[in-house]
C-alpha positions, 0 to 999 in steps of 0.5 A: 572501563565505566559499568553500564547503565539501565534506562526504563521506558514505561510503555503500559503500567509498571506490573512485576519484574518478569526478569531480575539480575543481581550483582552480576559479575563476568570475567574473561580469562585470558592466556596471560590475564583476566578481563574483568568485562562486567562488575555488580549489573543490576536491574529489573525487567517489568512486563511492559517496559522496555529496558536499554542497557547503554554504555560507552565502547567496552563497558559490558553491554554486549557481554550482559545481554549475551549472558542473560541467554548464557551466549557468552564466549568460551573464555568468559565465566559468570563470577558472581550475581543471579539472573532469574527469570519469572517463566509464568510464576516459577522463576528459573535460574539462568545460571544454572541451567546446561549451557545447551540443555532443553530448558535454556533452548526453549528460553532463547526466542521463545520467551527472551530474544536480543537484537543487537545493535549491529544489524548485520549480525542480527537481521538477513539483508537477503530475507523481509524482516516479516519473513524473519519473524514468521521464521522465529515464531514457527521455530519457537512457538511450534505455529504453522505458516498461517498461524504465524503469518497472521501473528507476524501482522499482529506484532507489526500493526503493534509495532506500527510497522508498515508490510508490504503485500505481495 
């Protein structure tokens, strides 16, 4: 099993690392073994960047990006490294925060998101993706229909993506 690697794109200018993992190490334990599923992960996030973890079938990438919002599975157990994230100049250790407390519930969408690259389990075939959106920014940003509705266009345009009127 090969250990994943970390490409950056700059998208505008380099600014400060808003998220830094150090040495992360994940294993499972199994009934009969342990799987070590990820081994000494590091990088850094900087504001602006886009950041691809990439890897062949198995090397951890999935289990990485699911530990950054402490998502893993039951078996899995973080045996070494830091995940911090800069929340407006505090950094916040993931680790340590309750796997289902207030601080890490407000973390998951509001200020950290994942979209994994199966689209089945990340996006609703039945709903627009706009309405996705709009029900991701009310949830986490507390916005009213409007509010997010006109935030939901704002992103769009950003992202050049097209919506259709209705």
């Amino acid at each position: 099993m090969t250990t994943p690697q970390t490409i950056v794109h700059d998208h505008e200018g380099f600014g400060d690392a808003v998220l830094q993992v150090k040495n992360l190490s994940i294993d499972f334990h199994l009934r009969q073994h342990i799987l070590h599923a990820v081994r000494d992960v590091t990088f850094d996030l900087h504001r602006g960047k886009t950041l691809a973890l990439v890897g062949e079938s198995g090397s951890g990438k999935s289990v990485t990006a699911r530990s950054l919002l402490k998502i893993v599975d039951r078996a899995a157990r973080m045996t070494s490294g830091t995940i911090v994230l800069d929340t407006d100049g505090k950094p916040v250790d993931i680790h340590a925060l309750a796997d289902e407390g207030k601080e890490i519930r407000a973390i998951r969408g509001g200020r950290v998101s994942l979209i994994f690259q199966e689209p089945m389990s990340s996006l609703s075939p039945v709903h627009t993706i706009g309405d996705q959106i709009i029900e991701a920014l009310r949830l986490h940003r507390n916005m009213k229909q409007a509010e997010a509705r006109a935030e939901r266009s704002a992103c769009c345009r950003r992202w050049k993506y097209r919506t259709r009127k209705r």
